[in-house]
C-alpha positions in Angstrom: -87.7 -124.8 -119.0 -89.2 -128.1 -117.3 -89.6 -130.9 -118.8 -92.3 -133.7 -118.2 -90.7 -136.7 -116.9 -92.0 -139.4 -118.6 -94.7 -141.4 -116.9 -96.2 -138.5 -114.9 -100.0 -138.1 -115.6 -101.3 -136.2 -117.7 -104.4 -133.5 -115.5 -106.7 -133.6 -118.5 -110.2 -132.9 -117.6 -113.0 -134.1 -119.0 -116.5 -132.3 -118.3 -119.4 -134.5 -117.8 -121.4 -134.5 -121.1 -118.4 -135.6 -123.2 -117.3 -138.3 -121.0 -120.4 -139.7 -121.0 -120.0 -139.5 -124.7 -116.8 -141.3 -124.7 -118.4 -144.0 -122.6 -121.4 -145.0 -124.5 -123.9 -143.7 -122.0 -126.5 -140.9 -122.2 -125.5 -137.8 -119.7 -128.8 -138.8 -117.1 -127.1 -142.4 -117.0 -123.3 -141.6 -117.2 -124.1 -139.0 -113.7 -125.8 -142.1 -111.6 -122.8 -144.1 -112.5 -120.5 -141.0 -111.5 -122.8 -141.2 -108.0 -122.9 -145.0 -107.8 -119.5 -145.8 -108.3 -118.2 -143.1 -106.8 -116.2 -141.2 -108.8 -114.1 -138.6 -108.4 -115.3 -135.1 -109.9 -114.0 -131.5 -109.7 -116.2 -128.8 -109.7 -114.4 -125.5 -111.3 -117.1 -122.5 -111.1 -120.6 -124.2 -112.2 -119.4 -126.8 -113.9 -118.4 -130.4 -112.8 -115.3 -132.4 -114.7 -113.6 -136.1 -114.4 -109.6 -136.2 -114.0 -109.1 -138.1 -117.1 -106.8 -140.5 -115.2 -109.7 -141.2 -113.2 -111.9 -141.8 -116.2 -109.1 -144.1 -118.1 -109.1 -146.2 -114.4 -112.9 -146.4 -114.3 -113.1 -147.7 -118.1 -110.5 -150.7 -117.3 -112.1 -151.4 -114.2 -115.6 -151.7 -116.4 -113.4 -153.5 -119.2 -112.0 -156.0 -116.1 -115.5 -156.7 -115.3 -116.5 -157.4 -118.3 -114.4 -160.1 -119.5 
């Protein structure tokens, strides 16, 4: 069996709706942020996610900014 090496990331996917949720930001709003800042989605069938290591990098970018 493998084991995860420690440190590797984790590919959790978040689907739009509840990272916007985890954000603070209504779905409308959290997908013109998605466009504006440009981040990276997957789209799997119809529906579109967020690499959570993407989403974690976006939040301490907005958490940088804001101090």
């Amino acid at each position: 069996m493998k084991s995860r090496v420690e440190g590797a990331p984790k590919r959790t996917f978040l689907d739009i709706p509840n990272a916007a949720g985890l954000a603070g930001f209504s779905v409308r709003h959290f997908r013109r942020i998605i466009e504006d800042e440009r981040i990276r989605i997957v789209q799997i069938g119809r529906k579109f996610f967020i690499l959570g290591a993407d989403f974690e990098r976006w939040q301490a970018t907005k958490k940088a900014r804001a101090s």
